[in-house]
FINURO-260225 format. One record per atom (N, C-alpha, C): y, z, x; residue in three letters. Coordinates in steps of 0.05 Angstrom, whole numbers, plus 32768, in hexadecimal, padded with zeros to 4 digits. Layout:
<pts>
YZXala ...
</pts>
This chain:
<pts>
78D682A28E15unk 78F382A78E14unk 78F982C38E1Dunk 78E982DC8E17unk 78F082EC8E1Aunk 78E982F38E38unk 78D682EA8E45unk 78CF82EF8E64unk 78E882E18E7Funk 78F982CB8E6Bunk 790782BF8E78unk 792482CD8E79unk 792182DB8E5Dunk 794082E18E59unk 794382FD8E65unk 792F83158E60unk 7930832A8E5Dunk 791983358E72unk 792783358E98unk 7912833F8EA9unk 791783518EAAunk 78F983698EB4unk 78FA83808EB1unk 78FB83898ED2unk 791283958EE3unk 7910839F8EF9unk 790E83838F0Cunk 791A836E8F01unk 791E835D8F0Cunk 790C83428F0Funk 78F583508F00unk 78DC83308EF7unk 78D883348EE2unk 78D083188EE6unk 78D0830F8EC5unk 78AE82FC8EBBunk 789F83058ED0unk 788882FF8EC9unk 7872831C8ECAunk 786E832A8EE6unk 786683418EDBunk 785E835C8ED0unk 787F835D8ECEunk 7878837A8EBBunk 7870836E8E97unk 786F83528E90unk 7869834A8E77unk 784E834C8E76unk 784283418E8Eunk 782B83408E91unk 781A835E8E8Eunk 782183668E98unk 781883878E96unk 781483918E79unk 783683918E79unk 7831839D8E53unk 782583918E44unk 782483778E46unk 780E83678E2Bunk 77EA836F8E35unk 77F1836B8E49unk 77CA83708E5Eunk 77C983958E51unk 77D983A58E54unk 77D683C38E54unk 77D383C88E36unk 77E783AF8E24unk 77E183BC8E07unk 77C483B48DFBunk 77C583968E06unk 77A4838B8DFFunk 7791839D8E02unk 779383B28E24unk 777783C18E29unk 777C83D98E17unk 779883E78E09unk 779484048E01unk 778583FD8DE2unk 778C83E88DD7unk 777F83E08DBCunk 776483D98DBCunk 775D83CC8DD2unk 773B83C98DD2unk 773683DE8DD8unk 773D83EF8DEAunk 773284048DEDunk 772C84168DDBunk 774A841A8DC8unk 774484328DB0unk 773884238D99unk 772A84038D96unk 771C83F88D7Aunk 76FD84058D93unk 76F284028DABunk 76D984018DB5unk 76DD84278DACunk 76E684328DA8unk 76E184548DACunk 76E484558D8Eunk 76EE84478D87unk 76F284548D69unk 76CF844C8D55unk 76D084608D43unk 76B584578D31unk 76BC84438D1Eunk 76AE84358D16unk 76B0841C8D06unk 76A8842F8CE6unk 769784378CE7unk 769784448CCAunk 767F84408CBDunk 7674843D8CA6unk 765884348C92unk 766784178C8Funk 765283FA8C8Funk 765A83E18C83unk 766583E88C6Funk 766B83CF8C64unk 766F83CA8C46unk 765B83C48C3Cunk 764B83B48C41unk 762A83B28C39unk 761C83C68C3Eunk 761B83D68C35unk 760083EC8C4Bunk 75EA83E88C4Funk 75E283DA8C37unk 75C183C78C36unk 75CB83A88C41unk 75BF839B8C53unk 75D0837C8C60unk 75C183758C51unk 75A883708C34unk 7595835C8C2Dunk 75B283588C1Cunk 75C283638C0Dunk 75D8836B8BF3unk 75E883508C03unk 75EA83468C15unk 7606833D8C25unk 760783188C18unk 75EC83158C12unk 75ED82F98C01unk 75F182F78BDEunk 75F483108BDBunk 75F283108BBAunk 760E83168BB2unk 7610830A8B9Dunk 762B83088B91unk 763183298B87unk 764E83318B83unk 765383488B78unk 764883588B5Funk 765183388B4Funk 764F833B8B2Cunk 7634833B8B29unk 762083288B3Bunk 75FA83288B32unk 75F283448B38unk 760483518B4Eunk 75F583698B53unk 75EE83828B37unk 75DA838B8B4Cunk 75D083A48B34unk 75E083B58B38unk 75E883CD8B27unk 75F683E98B26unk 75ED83F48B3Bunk 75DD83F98B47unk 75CE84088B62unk 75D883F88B72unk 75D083E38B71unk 75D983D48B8Dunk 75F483CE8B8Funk 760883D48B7Dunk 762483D58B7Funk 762A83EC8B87unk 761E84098B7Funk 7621841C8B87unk 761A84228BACunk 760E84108BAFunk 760A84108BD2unk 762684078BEAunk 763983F68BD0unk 764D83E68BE1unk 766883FA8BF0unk 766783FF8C06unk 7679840D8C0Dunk 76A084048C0Bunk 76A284098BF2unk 76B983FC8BEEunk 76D484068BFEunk 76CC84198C07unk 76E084258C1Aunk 76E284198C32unk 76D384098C43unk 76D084008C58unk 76E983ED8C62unk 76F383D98C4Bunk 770F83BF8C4Funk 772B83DA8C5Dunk 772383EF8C56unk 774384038C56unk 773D840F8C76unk 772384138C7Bunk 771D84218C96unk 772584068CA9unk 771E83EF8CA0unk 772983D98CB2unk 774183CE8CACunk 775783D78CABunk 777583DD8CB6unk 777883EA8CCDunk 777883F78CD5unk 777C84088CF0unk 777183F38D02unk 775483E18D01unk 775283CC8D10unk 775A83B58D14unk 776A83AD8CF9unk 777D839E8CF8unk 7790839E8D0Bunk 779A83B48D04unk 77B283B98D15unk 77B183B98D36unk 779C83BF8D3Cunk 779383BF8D5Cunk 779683AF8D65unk 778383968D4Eunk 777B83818D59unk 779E836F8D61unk 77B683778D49unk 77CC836C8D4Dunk 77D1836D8D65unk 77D6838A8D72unk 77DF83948D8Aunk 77D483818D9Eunk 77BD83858D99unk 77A9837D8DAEunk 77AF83598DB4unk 77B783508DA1unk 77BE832D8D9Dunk 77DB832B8DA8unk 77EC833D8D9Dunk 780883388DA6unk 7809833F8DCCunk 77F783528DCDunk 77FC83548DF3unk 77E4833F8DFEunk 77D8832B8DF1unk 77CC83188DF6unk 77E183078DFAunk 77F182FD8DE5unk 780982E68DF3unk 781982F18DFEunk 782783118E00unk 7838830E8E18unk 7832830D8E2Funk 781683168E34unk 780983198E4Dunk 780A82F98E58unk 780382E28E48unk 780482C88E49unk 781B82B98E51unk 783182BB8E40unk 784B82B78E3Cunk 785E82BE8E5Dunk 784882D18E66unk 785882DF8E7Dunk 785782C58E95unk 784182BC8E99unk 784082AE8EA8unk 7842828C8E9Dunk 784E82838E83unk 7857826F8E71unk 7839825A8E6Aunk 782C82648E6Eunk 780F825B8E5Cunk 780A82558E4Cunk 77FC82468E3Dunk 77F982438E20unk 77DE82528E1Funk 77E0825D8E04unk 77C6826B8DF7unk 77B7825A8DE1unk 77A0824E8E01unk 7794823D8DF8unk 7773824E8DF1unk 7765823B8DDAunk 775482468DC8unk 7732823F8DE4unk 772B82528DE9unk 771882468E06unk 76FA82538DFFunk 76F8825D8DE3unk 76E482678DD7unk 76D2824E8DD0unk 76BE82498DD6unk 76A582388DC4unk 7696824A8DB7unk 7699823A8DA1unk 767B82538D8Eunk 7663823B8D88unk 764D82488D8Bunk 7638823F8D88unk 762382468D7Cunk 761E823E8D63unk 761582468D50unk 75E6824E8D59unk 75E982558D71unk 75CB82578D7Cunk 75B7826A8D6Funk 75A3827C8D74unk 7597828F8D71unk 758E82A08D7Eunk 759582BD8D82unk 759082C98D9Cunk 757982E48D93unk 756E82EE8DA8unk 755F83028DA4unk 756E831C8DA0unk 7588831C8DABunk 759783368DB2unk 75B1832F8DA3unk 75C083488DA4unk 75D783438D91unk 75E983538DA3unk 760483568DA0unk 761B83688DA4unk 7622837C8D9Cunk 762B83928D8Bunk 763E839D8D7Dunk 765E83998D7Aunk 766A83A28D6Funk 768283968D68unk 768F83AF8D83unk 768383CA8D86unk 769983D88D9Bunk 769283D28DBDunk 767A83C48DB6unk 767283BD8DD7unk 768183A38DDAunk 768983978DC3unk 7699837D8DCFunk 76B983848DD9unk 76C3839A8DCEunk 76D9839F8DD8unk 76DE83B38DE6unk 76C883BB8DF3unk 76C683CB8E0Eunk 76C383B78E26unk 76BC83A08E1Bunk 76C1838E8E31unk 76DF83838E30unk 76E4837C8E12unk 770683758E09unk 771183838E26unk 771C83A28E1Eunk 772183BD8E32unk 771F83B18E4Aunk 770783B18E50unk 770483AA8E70unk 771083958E84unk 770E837E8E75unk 771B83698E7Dunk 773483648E7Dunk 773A837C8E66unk 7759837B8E65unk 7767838F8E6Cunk 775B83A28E85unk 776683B58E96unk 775B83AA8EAFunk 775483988EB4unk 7747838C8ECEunk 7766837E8EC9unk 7774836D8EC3unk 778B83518EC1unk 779F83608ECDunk 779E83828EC2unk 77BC838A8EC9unk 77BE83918EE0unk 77B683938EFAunk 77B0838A8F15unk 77C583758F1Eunk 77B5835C8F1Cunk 77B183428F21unk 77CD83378F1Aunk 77CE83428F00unk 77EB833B8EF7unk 780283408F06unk 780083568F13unk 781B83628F24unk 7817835A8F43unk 780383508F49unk 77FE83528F6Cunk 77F683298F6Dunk 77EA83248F52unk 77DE83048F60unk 77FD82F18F52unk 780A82F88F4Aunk 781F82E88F3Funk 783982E68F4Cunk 783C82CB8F57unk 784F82C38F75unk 786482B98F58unk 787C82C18F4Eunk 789482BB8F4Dunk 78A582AE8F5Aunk 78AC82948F4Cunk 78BF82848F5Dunk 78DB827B8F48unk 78F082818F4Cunk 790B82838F34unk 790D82678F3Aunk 790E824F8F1Funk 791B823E8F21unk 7937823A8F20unk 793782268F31unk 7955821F8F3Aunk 795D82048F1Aunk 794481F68F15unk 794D81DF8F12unk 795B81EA8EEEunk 795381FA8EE6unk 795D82038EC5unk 797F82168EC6unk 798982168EE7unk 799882248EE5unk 79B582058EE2unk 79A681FA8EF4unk 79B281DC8EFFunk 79BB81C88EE1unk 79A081CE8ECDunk 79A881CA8EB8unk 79C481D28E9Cunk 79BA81F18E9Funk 79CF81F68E98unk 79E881F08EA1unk 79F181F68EB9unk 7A0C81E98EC3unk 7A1781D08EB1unk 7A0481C38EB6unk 7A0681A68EB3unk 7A1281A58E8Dunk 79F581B38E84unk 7A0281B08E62unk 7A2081C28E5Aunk 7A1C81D38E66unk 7A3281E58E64unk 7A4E81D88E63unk 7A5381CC8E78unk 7A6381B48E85unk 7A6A81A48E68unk 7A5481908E5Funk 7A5481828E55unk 7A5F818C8E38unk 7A5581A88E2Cunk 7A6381B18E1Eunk 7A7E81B38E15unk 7A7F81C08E2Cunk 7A9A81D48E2Dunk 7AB481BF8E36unk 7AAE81A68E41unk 7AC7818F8E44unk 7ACD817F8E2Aunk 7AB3817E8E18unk 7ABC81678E00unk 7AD8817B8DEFunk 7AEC815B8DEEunk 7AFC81718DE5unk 7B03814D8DD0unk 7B26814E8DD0unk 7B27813B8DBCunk 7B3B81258DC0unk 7B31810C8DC2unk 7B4680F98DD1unk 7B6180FB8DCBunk 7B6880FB8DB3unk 7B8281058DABunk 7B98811C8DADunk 7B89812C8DC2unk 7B9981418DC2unk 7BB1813E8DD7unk 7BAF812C8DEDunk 7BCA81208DF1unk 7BE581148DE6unk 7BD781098DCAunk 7BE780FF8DBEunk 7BF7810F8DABunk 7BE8811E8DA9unk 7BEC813E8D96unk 7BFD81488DA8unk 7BF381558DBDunk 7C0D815E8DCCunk 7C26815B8DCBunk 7C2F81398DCFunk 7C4781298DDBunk 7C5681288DB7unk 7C3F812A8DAFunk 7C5381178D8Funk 7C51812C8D7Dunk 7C4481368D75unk 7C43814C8D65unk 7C5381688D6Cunk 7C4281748D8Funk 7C4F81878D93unk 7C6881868DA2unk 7C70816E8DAFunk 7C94816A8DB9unk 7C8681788DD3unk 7C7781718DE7unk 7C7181908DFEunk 7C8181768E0Dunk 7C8A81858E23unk 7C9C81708E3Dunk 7C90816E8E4Funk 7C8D81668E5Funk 7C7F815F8E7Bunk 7C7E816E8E8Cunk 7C9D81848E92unk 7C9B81998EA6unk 7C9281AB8E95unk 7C9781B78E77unk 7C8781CC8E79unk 7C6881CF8E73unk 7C5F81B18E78unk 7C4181B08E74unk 7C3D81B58E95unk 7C4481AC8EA5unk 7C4181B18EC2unk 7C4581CD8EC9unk 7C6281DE8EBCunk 7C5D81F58EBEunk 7C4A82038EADunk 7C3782008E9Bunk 7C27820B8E8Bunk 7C0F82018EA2unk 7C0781EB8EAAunk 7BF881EB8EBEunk 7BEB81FF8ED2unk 7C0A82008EE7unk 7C0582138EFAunk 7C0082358EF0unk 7C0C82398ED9unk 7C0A82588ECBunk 7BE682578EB6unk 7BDB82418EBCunk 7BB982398EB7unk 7BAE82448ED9unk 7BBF82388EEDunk 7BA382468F03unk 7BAB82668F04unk 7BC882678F06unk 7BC582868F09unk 7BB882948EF7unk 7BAF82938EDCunk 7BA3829F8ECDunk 7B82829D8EC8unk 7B7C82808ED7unk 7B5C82878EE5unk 7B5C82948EF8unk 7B6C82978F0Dunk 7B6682AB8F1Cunk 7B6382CA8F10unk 7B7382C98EFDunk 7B7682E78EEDunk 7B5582EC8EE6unk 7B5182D78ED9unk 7B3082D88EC6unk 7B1C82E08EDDunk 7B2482D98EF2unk 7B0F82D68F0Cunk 7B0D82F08F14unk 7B1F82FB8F1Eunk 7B2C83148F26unk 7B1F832C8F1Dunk 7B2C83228EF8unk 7B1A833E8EDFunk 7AFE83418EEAunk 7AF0832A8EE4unk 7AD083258EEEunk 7ACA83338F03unk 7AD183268F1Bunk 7ACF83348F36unk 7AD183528F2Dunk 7AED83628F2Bunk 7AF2837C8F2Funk 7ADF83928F1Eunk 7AE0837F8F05unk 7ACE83938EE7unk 7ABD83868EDEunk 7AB083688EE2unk 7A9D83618ED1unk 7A8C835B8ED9unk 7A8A83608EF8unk 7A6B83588F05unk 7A4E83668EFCunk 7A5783858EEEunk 7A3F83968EE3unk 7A33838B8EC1unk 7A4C837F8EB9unk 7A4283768E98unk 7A2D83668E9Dunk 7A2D83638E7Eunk 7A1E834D8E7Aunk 7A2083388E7Aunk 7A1E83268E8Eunk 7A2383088E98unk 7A2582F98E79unk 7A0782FA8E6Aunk 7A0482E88E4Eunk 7A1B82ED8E40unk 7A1F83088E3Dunk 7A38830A8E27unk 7A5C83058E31unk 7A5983088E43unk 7A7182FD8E59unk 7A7382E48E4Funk 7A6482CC8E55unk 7A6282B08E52unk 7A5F82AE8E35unk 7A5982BB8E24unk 7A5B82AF8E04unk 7A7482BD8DF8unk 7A7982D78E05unk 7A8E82E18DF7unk 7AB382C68E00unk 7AAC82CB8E19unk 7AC882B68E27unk 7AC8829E8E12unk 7AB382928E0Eunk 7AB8826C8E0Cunk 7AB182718DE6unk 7AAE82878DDDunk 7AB4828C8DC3unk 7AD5828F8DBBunk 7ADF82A68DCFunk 7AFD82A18DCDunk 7B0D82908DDBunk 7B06827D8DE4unk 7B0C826A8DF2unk 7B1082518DE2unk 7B0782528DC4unk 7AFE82438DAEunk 7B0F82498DA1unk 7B1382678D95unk 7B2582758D86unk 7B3E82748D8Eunk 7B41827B8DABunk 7B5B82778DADunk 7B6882578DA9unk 7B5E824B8DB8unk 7B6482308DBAunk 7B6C82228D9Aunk 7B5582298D8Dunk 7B5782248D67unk 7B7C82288D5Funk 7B7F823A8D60unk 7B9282438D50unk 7BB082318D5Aunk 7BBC822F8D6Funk 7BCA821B8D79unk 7BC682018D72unk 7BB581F58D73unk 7B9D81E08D65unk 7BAC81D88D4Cunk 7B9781E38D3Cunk 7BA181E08D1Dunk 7BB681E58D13unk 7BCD81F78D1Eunk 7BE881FC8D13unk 7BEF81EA8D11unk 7BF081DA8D35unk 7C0581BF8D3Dunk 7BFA81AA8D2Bunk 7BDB81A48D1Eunk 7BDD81878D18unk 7BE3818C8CF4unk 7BDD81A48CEFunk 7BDE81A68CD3unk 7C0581AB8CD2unk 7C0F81AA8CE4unk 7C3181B48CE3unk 7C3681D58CD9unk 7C2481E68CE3unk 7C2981FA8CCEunk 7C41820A8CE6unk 7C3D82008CFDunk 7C5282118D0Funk 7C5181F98D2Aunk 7C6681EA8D30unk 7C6181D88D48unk 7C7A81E08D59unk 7C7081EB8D6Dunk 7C8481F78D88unk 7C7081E98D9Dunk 7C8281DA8DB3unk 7C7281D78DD3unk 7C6881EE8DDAunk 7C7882078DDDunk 7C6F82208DE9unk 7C51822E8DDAunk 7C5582248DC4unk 7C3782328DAFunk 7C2B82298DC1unk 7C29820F8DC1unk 7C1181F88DC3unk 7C0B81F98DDFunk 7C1C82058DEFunk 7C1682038E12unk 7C1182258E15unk 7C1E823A8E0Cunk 7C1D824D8E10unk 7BFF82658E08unk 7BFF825A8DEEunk 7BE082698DE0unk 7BCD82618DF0unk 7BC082478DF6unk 7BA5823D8E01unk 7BAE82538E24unk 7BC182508E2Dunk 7BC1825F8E42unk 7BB2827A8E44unk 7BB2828E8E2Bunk 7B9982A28E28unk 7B8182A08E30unk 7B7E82838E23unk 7B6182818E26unk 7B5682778E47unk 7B6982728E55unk 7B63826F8E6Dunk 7B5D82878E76unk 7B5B82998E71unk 7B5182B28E87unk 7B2D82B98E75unk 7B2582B58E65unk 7B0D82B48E5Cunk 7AFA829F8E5Funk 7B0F82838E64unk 7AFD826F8E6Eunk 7AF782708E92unk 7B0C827D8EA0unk 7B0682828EB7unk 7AF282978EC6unk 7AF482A38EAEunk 7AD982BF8EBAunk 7AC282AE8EAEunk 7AB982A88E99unk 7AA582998E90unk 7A98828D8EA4unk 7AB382708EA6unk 7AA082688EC6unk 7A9D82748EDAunk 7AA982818EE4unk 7AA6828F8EFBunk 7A8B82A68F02unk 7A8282AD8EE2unk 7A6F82BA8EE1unk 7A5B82A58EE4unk 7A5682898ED3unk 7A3882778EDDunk 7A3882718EF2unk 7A4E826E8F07unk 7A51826F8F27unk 7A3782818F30unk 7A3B82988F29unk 7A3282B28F32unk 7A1282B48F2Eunk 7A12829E8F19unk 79ED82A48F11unk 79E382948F33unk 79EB827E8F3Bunk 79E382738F49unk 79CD82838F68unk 79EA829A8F62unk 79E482A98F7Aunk 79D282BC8F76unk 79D082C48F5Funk 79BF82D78F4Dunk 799B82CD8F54unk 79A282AF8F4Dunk 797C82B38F55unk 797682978F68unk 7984829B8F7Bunk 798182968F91unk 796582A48F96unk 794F828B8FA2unk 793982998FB7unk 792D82918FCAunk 7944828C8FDAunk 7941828C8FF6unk 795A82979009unk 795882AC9015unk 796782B79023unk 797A82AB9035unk 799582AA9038unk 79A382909047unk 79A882789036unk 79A1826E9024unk 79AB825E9012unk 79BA82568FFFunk 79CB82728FF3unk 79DC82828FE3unk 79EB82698FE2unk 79F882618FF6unk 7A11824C8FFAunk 7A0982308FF1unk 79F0822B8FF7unk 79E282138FF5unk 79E2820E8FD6unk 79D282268FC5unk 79CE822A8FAEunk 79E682228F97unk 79F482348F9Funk 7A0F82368F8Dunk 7A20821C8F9Eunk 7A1682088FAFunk 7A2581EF8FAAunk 7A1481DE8F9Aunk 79FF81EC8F99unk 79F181DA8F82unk 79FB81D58F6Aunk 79FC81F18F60unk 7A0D81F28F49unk 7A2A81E78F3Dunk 7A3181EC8F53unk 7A5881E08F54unk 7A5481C08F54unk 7A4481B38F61unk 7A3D81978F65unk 7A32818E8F41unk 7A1E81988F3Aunk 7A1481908F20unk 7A2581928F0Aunk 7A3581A48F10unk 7A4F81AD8EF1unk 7A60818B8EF3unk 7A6B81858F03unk 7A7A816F8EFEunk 7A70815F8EF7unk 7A5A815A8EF9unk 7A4481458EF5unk 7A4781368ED3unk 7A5181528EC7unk 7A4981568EA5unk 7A68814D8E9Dunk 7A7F81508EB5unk 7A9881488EA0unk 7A9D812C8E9Bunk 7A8C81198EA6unk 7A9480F88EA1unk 7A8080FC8E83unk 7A6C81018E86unk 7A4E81098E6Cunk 7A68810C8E55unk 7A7481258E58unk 7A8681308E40unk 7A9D811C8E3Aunk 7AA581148E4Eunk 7AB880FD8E3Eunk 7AB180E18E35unk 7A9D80D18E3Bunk 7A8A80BE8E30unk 7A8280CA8E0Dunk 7A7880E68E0Aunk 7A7880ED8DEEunk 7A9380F88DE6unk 7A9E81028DF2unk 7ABD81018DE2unk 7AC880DE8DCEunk 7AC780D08DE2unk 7ACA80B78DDBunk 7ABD80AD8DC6unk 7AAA80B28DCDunk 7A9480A38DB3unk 7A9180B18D96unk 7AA080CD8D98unk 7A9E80DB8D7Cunk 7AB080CC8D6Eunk 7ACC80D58D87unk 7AE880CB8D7Dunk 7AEC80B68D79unk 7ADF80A58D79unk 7AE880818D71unk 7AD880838D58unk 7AD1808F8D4Dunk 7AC380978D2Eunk 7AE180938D1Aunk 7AF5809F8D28unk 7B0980B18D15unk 7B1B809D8D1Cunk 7B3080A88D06unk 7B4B809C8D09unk 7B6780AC8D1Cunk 7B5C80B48D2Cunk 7B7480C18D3Eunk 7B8180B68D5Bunk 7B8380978D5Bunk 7B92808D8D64unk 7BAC80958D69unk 7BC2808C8D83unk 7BE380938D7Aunk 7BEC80878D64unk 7BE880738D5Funk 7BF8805F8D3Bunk 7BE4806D8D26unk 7BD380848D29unk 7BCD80968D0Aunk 7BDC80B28D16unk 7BDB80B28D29unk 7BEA80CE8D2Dunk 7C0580CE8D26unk 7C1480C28D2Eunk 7C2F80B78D2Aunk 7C3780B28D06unk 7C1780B08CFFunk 7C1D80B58CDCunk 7C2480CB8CD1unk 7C1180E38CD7unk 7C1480FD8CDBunk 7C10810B8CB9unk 7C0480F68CB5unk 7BFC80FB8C91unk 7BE2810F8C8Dunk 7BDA810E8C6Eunk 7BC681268C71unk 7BA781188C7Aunk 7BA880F98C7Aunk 7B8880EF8C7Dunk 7B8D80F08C9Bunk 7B9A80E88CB1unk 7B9B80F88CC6unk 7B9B810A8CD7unk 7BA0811C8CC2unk 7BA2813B8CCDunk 7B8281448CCFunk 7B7B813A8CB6unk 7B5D81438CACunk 7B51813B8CC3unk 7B5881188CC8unk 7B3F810F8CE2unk 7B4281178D01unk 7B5E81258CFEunk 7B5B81328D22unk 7B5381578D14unk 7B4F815E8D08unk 7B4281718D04unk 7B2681748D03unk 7B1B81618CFBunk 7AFB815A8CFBunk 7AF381588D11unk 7B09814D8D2Bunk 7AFF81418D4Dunk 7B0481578D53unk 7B13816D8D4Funk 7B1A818E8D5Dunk 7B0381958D4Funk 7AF0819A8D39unk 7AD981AE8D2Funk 7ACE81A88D3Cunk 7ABE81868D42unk 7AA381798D4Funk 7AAD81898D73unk 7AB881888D73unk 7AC9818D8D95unk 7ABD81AA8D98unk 7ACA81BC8D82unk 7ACA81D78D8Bunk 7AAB81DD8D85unk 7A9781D18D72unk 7A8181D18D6Dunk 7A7181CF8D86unk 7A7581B68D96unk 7A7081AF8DB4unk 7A6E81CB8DC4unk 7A8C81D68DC3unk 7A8E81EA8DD8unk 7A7E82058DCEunk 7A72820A8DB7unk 7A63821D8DABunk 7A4882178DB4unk 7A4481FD8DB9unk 7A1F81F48DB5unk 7A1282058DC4unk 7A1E820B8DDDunk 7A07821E8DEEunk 79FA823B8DDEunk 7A0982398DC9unk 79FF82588DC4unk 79F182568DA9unk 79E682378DA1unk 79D182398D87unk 79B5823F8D8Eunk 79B3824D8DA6unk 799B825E8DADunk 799782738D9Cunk 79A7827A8D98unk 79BA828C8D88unk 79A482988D69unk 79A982728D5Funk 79A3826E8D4Aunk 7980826C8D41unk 797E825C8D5Cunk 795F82628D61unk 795182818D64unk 795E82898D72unk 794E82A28D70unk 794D82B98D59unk 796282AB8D4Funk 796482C18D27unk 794D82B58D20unk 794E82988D13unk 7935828A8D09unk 791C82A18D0Funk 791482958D2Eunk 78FE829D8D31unk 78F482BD8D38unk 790B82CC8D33unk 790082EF8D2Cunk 790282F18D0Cunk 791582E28D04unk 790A82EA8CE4unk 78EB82E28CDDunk 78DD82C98CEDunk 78C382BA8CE4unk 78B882D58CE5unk 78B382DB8D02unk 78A882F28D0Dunk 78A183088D00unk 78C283128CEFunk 78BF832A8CE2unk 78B583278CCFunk 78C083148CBFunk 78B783078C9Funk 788D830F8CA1unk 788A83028CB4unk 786782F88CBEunk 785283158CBBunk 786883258CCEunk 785F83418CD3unk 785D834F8CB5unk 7872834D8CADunk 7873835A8C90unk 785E83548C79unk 785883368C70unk 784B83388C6Eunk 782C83378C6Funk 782483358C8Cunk 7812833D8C8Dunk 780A835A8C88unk 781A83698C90unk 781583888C8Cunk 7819838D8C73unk 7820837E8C63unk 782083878C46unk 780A83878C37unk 77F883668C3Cunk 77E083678C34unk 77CA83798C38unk 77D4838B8C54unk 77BA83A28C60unk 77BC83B88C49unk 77CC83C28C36unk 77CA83D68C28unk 77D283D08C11unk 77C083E18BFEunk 77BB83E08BE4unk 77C983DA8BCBunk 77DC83FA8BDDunk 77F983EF8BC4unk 780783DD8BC0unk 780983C28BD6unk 781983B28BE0unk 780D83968BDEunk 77F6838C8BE4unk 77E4837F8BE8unk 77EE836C8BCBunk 77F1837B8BB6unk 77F6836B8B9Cunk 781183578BA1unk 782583618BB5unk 783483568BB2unk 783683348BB2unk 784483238BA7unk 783C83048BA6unk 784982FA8BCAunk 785A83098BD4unk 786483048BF4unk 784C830B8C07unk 7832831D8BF9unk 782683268C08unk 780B83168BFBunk 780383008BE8unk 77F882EE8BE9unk 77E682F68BD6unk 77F7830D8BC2unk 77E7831E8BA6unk 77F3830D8B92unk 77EF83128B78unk 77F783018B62unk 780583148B52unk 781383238B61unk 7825832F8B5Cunk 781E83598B52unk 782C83648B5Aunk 782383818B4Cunk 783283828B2Eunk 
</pts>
């Protein structure tokens, strides 16, 4: 998620690669240079005998200091794991387990710093390879997607709101036609803003900030007219007109991604008819589920025409599910709190258990201090 969302200098596979390959080699590097210390056994015959059988002497041999010197390798080893999956992640890999152990007998052995002088090695050899052997190609087909859901979003609205209109809010025919035409001139407005001042923002927050108040605005006109707390044609045609200049830069900005990762030179036009072609695609989608929510409820014209409070309630329920619809794109949102709290929560306590004072704690898997 993060290689997709957040490219550095304009890729998004490898400068990730680098940093996870560069942090992997500085951590093997500084556990292969660093001294390991006296065991904790200092005698290895001690390493099968229980604590409590031992003798006073041979307890006196146990380097009890040794668990505290291995923190600092702990910690390496974190570093050293976390730029293992981004290094991975960069190019969308799974980090698969490709180790066999085999329990054999050998004449010769390793050490623990010659194994991560090779760690080091191999993992300053990747950061090369990473930047020069990795051919980038921007998919088209996840952009094609979004359109499409976006679309499908942002149209479910609520069968009844015609009927709301005509009977509830009294609106007339010309000045819905004149509220019409004063709708394109004010996408043009939205378009315009974009163009003149918003091509440098931030596209993401452009598109969530617009179709957030696009919600808000729209809301408030909404609920006055069916709850009766204020019913004017002009409310009801005039307010949502705001929100036309935030729904027009919105779109006008996912237009723009099209062109954005375009990769093939000359195709710009081709691309972004791609896009324009796939968005309609999603408004028959959105009214097939408009339909099928709304035939749940009771907001027919002969319940509207009731105008009582068990009707009011049920065209208010089809405006929440509606405006819920037009929010969905952004429970990414939601996902990504979840999963940095796991993250942090994870980090915490693990690092709690590495030290002494803390270690007791019952979050940190002590029985409490």
């Amino acid at each position: 998620m993060l290689t997709d969302t957040c490219p550095i200098l304009g890729y998004r596979r490898r400068p990730y690669m680098m940093i996870g390959w560069f942090l992997s080699f500085i951590s093997c590097l500084l556990m292969a240079a660093l001294p390991l210390g006296e065991p904790y056994y200092t005698d290895s015959s001690l390493s099968d005998i229980a604590t409590v059988d031992m003798t006073p002497e041979q307890r006196a041999t146990l380097n009890t200091d040794a668990p505290n010197r291995g923190i600092k390798l702990i910690i390496l080893m974190m570093i050293a794991n976390f730029g293992t999956v981004l290094a991975y992640s960069g190019f969308n890999g799974a980090l698969m387990d490709v180790s066999q152990h085999y329990g054999g007998t050998f004449s010769w052995t390793m050490g623990f710093n010659a194994i991560m002088w090779i760690c080091a090695a191999a993992s300053l050899l990747t950061i090369p390879f990473s930047w020069y052997c990795i051919q980038e190609e921007r998919v088209i087909y996840r952009y094609a997607a979004y359109r499409f859901f976006y679309n499908v979003c942002s149209q479910i609205t609520v069968t009844a709101s015609n009927v709301i209109q005509s009977d509830s809010a009294k609106v007339e025919p010309l000045n819905s036609g004149i509220a019409s035409m004063l709708t394109a001139i004010l996408t043009l407005g939205g378009v315009y803003v974009i163009k003149k001042q918003g091509l440098h923002w931030n596209w993401r927050y452009i598109i969530m900030v617009c179709q957030i108040s696009v919600v808000i605005i729209d809301a408030f006109p909404t609920l006055f007219t069916i709850w009766d707390v204020y019913r004017s044609q002009w409310f009801w045609l005039g307010v949502p007109l705001v929100g036309e200049v935030p729904a027009a830069a919105g779109d006008y900005v996912t237009q723009l991604f099209m062109v954005e990762i375009e990769n093939q030179k000359g195709f710009e036009a081709t691309l972004l008819g791609l896009g324009v072609t796939t968005q309609p695609v999603g408004t028959p989608f959105a009214t097939v589920i408009t339909k099928s929510i709304d035939g749940y409820f009771d907001i027919g014209r002969t319940f509207i025409e009731q105008d009582n409070h068990y009707v009011r309630t049920q065209v208010t329920y089809t405006y929440l599910i509606a405006y819920a619809f037009n929010l969905l794109k952004f429970w990414g949102i939601l996902t990504i709190s979840y999963l940095v709290f796991s993250l942090a929560w994870t980090l915490m306590t693990n690092i709690l258990s590495l030290f002494e004072s803390t270690s007791c704690l019952r979050i940190a898997g002590g029985s409490g201090c």
